[in-house]
PASEBA-1860 file (N, C-alpha, C; in nm, 3 decimals):
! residues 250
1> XXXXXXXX> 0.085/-0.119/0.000/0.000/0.000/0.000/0.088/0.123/0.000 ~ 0.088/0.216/-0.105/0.173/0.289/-0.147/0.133/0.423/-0.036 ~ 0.234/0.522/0.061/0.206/0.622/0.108/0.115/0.720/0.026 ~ 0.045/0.830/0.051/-0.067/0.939/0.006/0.064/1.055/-0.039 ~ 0.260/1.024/-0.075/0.271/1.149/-0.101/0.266/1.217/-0.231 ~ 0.212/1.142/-0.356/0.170/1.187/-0.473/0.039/1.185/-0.475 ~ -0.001/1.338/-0.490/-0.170/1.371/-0.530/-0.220/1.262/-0.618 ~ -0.151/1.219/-0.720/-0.176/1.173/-0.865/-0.240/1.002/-0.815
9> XXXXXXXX> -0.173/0.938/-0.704/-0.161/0.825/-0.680/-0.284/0.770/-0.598 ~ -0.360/0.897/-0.566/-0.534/0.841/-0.488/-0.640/0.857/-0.542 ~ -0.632/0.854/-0.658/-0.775/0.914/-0.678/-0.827/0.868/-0.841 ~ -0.777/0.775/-0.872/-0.817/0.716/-1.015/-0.936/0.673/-1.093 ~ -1.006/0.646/-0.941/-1.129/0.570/-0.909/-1.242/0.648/-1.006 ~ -1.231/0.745/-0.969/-1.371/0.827/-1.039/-1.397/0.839/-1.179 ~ -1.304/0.853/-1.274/-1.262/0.903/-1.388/-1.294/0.741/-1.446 ~ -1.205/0.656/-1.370/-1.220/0.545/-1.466/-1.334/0.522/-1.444
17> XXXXXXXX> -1.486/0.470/-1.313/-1.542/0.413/-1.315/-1.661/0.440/-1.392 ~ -1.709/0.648/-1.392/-1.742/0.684/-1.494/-1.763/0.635/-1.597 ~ -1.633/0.588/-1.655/-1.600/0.578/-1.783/-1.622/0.425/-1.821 ~ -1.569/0.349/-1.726/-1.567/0.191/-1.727/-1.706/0.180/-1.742 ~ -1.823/0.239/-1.617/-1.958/0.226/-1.646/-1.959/0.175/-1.766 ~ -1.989/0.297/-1.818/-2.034/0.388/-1.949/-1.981/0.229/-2.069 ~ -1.817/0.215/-2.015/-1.766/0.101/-2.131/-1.804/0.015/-2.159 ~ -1.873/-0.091/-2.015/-1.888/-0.168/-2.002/-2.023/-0.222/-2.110
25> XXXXXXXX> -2.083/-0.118/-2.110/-2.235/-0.103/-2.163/-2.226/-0.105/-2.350 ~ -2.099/-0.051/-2.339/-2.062/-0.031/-2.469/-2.016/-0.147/-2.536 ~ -1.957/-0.216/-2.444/-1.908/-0.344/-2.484/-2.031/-0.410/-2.553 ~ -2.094/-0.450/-2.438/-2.210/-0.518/-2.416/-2.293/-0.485/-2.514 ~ -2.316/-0.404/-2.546/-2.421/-0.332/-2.643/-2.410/-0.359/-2.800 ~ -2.238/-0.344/-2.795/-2.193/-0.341/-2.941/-2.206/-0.529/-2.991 ~ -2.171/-0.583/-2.923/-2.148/-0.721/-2.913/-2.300/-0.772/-2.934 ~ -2.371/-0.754/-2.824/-2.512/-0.767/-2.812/-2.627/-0.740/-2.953
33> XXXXXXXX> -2.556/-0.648/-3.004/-2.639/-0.583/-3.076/-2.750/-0.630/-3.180 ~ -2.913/-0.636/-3.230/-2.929/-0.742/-3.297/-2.991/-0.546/-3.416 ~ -2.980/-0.618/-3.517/-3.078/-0.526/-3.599/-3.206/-0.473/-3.565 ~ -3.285/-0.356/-3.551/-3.425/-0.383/-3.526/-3.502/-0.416/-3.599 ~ -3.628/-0.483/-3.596/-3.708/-0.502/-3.685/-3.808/-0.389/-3.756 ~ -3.841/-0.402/-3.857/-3.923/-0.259/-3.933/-4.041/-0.352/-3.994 ~ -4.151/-0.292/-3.944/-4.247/-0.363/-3.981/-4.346/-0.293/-4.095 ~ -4.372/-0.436/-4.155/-4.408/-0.390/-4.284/-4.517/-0.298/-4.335
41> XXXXXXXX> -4.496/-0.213/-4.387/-4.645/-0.091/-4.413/-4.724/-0.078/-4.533 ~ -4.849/-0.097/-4.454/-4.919/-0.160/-4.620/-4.945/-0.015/-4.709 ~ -4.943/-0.050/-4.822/-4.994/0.094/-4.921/-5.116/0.131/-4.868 ~ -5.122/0.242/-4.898/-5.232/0.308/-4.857/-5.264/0.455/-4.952 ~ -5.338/0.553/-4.937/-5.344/0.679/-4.999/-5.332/0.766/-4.942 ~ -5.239/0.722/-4.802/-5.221/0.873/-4.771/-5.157/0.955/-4.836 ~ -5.148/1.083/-4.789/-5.042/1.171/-4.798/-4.876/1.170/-4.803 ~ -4.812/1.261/-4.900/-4.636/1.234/-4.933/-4.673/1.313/-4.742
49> XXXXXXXX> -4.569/1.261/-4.680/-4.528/1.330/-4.572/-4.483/1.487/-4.577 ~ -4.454/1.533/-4.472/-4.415/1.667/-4.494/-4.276/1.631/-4.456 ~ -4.115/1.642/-4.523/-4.012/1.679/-4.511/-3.946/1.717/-4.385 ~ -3.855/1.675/-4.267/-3.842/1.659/-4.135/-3.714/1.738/-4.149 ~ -3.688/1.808/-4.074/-3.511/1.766/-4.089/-3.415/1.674/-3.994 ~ -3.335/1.606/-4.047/-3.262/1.525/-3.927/-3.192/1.580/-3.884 ~ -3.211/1.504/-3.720/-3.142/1.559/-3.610/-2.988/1.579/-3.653 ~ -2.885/1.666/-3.595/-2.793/1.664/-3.624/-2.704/1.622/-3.517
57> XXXXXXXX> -2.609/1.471/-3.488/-2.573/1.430/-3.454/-2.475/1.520/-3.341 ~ -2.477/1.503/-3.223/-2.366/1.617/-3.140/-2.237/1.602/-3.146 ~ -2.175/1.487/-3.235/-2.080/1.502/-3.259/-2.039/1.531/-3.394 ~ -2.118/1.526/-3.427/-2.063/1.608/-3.595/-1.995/1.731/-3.637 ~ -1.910/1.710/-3.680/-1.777/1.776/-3.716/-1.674/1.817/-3.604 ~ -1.713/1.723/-3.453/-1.604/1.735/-3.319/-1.524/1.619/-3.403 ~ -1.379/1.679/-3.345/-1.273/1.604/-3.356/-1.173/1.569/-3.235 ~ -1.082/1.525/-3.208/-1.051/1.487/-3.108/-1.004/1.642/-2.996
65> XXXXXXXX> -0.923/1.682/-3.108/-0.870/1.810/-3.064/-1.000/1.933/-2.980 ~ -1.082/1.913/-3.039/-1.221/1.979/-2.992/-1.339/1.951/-2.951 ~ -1.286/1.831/-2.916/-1.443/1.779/-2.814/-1.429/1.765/-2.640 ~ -1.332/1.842/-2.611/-1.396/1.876/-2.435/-1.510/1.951/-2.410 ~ -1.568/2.034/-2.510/-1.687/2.104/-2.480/-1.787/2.043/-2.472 ~ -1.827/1.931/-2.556/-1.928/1.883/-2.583/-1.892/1.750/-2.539 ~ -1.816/1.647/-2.474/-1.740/1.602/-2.381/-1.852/1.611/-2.259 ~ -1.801/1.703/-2.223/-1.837/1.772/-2.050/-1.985/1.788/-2.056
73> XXXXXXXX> -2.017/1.855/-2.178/-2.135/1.906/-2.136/-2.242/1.714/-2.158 ~ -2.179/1.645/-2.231/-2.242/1.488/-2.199/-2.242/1.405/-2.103 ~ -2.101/1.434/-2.079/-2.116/1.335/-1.950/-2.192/1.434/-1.780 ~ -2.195/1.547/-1.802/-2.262/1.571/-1.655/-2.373/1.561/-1.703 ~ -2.420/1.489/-1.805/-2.573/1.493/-1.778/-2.578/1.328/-1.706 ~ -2.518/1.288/-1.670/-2.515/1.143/-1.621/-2.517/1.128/-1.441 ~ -2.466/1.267/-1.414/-2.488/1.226/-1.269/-2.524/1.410/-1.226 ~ -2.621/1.432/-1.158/-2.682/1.567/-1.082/-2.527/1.639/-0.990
81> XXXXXXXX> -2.473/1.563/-0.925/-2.344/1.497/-0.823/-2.307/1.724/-0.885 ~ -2.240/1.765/-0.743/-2.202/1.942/-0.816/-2.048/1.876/-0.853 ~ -2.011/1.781/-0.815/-1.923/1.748/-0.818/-1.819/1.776/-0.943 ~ -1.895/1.707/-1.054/-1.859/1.641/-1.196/-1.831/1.765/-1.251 ~ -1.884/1.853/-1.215/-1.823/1.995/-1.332/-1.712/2.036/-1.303 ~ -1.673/2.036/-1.196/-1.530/2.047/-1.094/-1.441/1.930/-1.162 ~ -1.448/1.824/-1.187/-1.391/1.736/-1.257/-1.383/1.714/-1.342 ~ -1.494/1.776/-1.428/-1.469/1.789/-1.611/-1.384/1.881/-1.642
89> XXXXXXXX> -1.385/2.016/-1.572/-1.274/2.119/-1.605/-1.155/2.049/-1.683 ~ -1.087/1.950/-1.643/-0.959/1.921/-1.678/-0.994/1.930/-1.908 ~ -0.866/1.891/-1.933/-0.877/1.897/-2.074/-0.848/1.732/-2.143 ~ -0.900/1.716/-2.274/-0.803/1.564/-2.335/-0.900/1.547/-2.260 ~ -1.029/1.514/-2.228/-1.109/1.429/-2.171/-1.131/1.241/-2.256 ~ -1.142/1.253/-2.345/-1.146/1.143/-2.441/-1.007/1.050/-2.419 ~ -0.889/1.112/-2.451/-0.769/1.082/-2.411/-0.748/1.034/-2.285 ~ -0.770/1.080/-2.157/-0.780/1.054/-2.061/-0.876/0.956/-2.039
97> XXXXXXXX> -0.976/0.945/-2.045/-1.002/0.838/-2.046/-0.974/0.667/-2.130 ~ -0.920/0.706/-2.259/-0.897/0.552/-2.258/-0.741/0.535/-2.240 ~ -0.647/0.662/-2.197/-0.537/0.586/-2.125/-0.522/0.594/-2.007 ~ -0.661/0.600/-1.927/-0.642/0.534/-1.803/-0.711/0.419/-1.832 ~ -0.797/0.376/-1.909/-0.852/0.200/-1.913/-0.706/0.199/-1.956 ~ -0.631/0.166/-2.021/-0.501/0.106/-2.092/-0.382/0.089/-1.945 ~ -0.418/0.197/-1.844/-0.341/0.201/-1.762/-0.400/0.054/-1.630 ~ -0.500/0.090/-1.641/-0.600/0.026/-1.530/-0.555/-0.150/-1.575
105> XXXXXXXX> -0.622/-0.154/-1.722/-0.598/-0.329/-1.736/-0.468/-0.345/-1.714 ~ -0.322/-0.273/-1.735/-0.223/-0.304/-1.706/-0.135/-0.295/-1.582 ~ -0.272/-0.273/-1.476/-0.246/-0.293/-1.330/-0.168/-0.205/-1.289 ~ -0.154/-0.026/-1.368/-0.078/0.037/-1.325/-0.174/0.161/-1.291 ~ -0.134/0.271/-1.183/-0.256/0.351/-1.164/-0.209/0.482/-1.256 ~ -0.306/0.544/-1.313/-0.296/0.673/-1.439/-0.251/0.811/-1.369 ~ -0.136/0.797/-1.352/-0.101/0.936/-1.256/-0.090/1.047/-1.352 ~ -0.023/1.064/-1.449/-0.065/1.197/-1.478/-0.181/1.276/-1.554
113> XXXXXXXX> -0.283/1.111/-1.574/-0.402/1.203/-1.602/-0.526/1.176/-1.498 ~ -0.486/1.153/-1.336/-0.645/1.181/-1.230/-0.523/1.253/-1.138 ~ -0.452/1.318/-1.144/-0.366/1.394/-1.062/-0.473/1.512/-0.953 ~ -0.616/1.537/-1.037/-0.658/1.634/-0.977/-0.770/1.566/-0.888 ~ -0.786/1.503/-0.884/-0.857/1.408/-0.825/-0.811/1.348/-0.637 ~ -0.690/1.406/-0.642/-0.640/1.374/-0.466/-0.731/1.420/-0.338 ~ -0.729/1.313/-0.290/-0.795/1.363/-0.117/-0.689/1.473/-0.062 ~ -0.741/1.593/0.001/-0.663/1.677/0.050/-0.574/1.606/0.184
121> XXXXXXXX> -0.643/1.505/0.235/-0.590/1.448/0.381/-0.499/1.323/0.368 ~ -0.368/1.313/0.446/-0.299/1.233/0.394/-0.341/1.071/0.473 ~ -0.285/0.983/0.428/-0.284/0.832/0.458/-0.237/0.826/0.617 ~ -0.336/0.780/0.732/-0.280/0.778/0.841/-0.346/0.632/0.889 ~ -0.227/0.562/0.988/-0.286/0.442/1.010/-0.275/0.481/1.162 ~ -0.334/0.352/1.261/-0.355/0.302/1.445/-0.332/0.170/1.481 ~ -0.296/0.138/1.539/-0.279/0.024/1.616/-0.372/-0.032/1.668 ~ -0.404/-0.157/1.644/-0.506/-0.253/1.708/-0.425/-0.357/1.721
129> XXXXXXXX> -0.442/-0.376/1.883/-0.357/-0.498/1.940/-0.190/-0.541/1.884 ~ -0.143/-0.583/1.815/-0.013/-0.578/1.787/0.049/-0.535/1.683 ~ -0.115/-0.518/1.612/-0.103/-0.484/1.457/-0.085/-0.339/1.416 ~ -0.054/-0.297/1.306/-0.087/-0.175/1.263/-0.134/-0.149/1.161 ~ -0.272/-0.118/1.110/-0.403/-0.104/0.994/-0.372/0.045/0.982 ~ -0.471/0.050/0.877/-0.508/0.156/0.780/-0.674/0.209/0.931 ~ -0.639/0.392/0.938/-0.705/0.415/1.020/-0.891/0.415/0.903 ~ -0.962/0.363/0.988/-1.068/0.384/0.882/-1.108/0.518/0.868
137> XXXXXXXX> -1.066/0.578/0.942/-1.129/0.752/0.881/-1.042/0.755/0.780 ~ -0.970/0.741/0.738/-0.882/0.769/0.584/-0.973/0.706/0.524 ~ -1.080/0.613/0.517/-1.144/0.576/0.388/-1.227/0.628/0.383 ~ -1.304/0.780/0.479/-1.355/0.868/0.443/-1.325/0.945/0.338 ~ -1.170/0.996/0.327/-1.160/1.053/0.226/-1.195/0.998/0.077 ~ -1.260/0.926/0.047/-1.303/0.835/-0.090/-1.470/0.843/-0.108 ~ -1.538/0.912/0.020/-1.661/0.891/0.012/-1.704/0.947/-0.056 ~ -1.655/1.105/-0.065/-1.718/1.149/-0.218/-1.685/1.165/-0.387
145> XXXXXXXX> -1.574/1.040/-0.373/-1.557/0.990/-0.506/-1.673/0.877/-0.562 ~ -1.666/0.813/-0.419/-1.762/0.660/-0.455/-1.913/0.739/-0.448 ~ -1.971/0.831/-0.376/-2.075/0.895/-0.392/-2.110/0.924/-0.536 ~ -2.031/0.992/-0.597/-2.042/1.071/-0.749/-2.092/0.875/-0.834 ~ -1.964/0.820/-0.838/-1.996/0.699/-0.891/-2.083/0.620/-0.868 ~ -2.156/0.618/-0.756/-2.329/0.572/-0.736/-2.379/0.662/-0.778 ~ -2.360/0.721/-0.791/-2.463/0.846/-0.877/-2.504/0.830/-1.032 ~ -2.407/0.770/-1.092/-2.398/0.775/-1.225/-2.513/0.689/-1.295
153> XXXXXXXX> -2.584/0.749/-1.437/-2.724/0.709/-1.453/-2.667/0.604/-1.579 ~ -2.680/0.478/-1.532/-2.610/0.385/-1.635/-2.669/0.367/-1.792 ~ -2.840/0.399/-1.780/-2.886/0.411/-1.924/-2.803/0.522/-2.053 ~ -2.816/0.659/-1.937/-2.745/0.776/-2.000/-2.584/0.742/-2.040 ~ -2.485/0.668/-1.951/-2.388/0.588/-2.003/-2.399/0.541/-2.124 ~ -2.477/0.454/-2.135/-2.507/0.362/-2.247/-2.492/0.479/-2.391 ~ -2.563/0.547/-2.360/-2.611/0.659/-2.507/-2.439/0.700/-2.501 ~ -2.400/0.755/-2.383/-2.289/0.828/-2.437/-2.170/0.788/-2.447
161> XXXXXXXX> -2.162/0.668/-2.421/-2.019/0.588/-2.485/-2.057/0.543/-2.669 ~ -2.181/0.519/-2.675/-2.278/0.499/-2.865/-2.201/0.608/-2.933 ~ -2.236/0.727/-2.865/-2.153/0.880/-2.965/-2.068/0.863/-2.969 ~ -1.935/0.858/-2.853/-1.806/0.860/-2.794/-1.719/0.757/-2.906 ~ -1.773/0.649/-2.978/-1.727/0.559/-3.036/-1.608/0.600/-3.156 ~ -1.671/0.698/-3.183/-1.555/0.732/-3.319/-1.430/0.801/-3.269 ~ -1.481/0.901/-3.172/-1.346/0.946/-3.092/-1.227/0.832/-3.010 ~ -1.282/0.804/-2.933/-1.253/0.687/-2.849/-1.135/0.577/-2.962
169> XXXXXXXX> -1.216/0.555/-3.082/-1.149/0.440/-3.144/-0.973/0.522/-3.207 ~ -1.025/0.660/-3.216/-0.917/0.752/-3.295/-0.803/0.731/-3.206 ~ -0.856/0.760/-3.068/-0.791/0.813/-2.934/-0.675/0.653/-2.920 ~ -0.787/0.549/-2.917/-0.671/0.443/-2.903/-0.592/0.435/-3.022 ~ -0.604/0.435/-3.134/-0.528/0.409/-3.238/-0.386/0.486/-3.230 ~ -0.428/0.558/-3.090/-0.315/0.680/-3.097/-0.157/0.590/-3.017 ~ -0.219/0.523/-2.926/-0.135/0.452/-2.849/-0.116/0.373/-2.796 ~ -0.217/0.268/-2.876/-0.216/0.128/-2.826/-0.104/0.033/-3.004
177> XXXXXXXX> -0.093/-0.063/-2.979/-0.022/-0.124/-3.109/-0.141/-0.197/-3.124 ~ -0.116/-0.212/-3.312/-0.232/-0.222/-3.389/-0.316/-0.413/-3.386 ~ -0.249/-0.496/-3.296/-0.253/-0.605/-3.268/-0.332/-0.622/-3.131 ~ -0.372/-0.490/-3.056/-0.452/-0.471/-2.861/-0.580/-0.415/-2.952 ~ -0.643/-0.512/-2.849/-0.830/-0.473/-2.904/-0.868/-0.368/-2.798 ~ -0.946/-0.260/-2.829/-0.948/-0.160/-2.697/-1.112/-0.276/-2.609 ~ -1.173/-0.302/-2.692/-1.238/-0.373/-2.647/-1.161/-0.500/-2.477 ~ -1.107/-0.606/-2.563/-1.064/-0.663/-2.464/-0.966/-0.555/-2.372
185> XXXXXXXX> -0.920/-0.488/-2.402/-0.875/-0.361/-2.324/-0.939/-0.341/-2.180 ~ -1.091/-0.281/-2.237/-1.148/-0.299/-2.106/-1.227/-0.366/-2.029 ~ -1.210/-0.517/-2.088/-1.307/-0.623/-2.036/-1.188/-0.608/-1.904 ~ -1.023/-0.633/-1.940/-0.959/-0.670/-1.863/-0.967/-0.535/-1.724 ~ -0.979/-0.433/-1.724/-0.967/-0.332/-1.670/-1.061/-0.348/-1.559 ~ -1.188/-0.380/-1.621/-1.333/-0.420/-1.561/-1.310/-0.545/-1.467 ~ -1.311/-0.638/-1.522/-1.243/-0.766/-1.439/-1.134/-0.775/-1.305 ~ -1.024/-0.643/-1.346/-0.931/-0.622/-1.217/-1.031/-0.557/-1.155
193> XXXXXXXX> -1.051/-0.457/-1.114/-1.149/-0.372/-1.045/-1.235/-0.485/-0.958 ~ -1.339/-0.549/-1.049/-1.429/-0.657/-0.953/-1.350/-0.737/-0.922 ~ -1.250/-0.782/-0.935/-1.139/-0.915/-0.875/-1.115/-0.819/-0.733 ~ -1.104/-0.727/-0.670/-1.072/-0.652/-0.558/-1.160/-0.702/-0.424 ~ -1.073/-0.736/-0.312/-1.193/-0.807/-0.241/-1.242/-0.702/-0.162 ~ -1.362/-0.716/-0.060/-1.381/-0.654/-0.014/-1.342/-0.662/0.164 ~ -1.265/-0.614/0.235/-1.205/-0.629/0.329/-1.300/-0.557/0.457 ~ -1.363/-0.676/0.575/-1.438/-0.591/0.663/-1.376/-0.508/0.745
201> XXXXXXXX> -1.212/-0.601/0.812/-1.187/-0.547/0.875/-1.008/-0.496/0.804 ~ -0.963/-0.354/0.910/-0.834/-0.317/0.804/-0.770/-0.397/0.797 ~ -0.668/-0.426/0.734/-0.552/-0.572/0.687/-0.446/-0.475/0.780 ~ -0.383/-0.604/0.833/-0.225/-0.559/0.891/-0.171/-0.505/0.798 ~ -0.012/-0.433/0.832/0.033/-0.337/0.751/0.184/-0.339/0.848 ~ 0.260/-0.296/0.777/0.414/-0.311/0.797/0.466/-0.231/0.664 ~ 0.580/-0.157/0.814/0.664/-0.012/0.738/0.807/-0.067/0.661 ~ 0.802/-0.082/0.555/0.929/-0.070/0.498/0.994/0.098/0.463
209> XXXXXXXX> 0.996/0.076/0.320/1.048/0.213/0.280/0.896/0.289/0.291 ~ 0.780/0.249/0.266/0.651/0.258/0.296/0.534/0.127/0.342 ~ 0.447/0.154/0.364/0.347/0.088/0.431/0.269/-0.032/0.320 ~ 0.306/-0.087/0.332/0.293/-0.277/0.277/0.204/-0.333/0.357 ~ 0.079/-0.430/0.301/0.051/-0.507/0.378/0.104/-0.650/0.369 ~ 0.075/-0.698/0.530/0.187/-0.763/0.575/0.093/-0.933/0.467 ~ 0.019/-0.894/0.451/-0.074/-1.048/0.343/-0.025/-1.056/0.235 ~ 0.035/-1.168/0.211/0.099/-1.112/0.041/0.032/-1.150/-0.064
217> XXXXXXXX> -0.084/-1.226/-0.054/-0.215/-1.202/-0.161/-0.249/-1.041/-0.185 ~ -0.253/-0.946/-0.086/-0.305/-0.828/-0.052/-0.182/-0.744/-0.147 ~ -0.058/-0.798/-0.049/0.052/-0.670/-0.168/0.049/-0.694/-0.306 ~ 0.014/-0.861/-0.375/0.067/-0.901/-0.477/-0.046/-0.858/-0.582 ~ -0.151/-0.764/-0.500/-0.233/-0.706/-0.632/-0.147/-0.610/-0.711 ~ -0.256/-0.592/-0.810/-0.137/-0.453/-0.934/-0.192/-0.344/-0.816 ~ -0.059/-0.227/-0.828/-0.106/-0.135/-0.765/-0.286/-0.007/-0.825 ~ -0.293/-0.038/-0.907/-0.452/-0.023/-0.944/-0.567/-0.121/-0.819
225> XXXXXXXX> -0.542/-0.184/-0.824/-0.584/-0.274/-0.740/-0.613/-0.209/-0.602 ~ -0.476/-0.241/-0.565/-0.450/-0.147/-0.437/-0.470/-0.034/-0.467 ~ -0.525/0.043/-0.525/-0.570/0.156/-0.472/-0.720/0.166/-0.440 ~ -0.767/0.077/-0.532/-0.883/0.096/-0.508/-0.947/0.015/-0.299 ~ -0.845/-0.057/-0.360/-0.882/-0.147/-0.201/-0.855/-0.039/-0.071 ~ -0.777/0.044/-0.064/-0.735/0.122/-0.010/-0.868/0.279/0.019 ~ -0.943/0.221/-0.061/-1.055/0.312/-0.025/-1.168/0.243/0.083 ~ -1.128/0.150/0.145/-1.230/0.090/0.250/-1.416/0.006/0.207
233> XXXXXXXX> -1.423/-0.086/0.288/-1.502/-0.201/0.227/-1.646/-0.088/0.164 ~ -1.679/0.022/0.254/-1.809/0.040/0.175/-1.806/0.148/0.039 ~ -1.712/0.186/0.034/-1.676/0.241/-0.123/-1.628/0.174/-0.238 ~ -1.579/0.048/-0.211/-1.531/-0.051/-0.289/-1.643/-0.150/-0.352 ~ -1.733/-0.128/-0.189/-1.879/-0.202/-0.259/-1.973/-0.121/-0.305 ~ -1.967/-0.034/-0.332/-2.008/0.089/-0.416/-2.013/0.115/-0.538 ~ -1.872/0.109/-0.592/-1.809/0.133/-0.733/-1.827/-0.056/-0.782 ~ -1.828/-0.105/-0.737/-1.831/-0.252/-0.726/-2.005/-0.284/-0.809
241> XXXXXXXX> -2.059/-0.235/-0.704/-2.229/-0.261/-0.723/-2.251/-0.190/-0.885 ~ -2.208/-0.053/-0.878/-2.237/-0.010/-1.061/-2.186/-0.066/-1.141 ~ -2.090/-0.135/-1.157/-2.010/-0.262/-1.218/-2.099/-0.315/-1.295 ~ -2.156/-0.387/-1.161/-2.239/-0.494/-1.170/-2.407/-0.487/-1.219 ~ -2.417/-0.313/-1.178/-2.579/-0.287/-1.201/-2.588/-0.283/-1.401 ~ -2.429/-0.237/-1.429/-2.459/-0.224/-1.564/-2.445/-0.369/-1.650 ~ -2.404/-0.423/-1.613/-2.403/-0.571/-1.631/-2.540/-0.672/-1.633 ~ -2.616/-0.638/-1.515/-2.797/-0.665/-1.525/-2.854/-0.607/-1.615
249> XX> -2.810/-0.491/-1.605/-2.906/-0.421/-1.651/-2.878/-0.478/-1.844 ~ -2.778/-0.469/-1.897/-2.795/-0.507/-2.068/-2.809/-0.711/-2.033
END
């Protein structure tokens, strides 16, 4: 369990799960997908229709370089949370998000793009009986990350990873090699995350150069892993449960 002294190193959680939501659905959806049916319309004498105009797609003519506006203004429609506008500010929203999935499945945590995302309060542990744990008020500081991420409206996900698709695919082509599916990308990303157990009580802990737990199932997660575990059992079962709600739900 890595010390709290890089901002960059606590706070990954939000950005990806957002986003993972949102992916997961996308996966699912794209895979899932069947044609709809159009049912057949008999002749008749009505009337030529009157001329509609079609909607014009919200991403039409955004390109990668210019879609934080319309970015931001999609995804806060997904959670009420005052939070998310404070967190959309940042820029490269598209970018940022799929190289933190790229970071996440590869069990490493995305520090220089959720840097803004840090708990102001640092990592403090206590002693119980011989041991020394993680104090549980430090997994307060996570409550209103995992708050925002119960918040998130998984249908509205669904729609806005559908748009996101052409960007997204540009975005990986940018920096993945042409042989990594972004798809299995984030099945794997998704999969670490729910592989995270949920711990009732804190795990022992022992000071090296920093604070390790002393279980070595526990250290031998990717540090993605551990971070998330490091946010305490009822925020973990939190971000955990939307996982899973978007998963029922397609």
């Amino acid at each position: 369990m890595p010390e709290d002294r890089s901002a960059f190193r606590t706070a990954f959680v939000v950005v990806i799960i957002v986003a993972v939501v949102a992916a997961i659905a996308w996966i699912l959806l794209r895979e899932g997908a069947k044609p709809e049916s159009v049912a057949a319309l008999e002749p008749t004498a009505a009337p030529s229709p009157v001329p509609t105009a079609t909607p014009i797609p919200r991403l039409a003519g955004v390109t990668l370089a210019t879609s934080d506006a319309v970015v931001r203004e999609m995804v806060a429609q997904l959670s009420s949370r005052p939070e998310v506008a404070k967190w959309l500010a940042n820029e490269d929203l598209v970018r940022r998000f799929v190289s933190t999935v790229a970071n996440v499945s590869d069990g490493r945590i995305p520090r220089s793009q959720l840097e803004f995302l840090a708990p102001k309060k640092g990592f403090t542990v206590i002693q119980r009986g011989a041991e020394t744990v993680p104090d549980p008020a430090s997994y307060r500081r996570y409550d209103r990350i995992a708050g925002v991420v119960g918040s998130v409206d998984a249908a509205g996900a669904v729609a806005l990873l559908q748009e996101l698709d052409p960007l997204i695919r540009e975005s990986w082509g940018e920096i993945a090699p042409p042989d990594r599916d972004f798809r299995a990308t984030l099945r794997e990303a998704i999969d670490s995350l729910l592989a995270v157990p949920v711990l009732e009580q804190p795990p022992a802990l022992e000071q090296k150069v920093m604070w390790t737990y002393t279980d070595p199932h526990l250290e031998g997660l990717t540090p993605a892993q551990r971070q998330l575990l490091r946010m305490g059992p009822d925020n973990v079962r939190t971000i955990q449960a939307k996982l899973r709600e978007i998963r029922a739900l397609l």
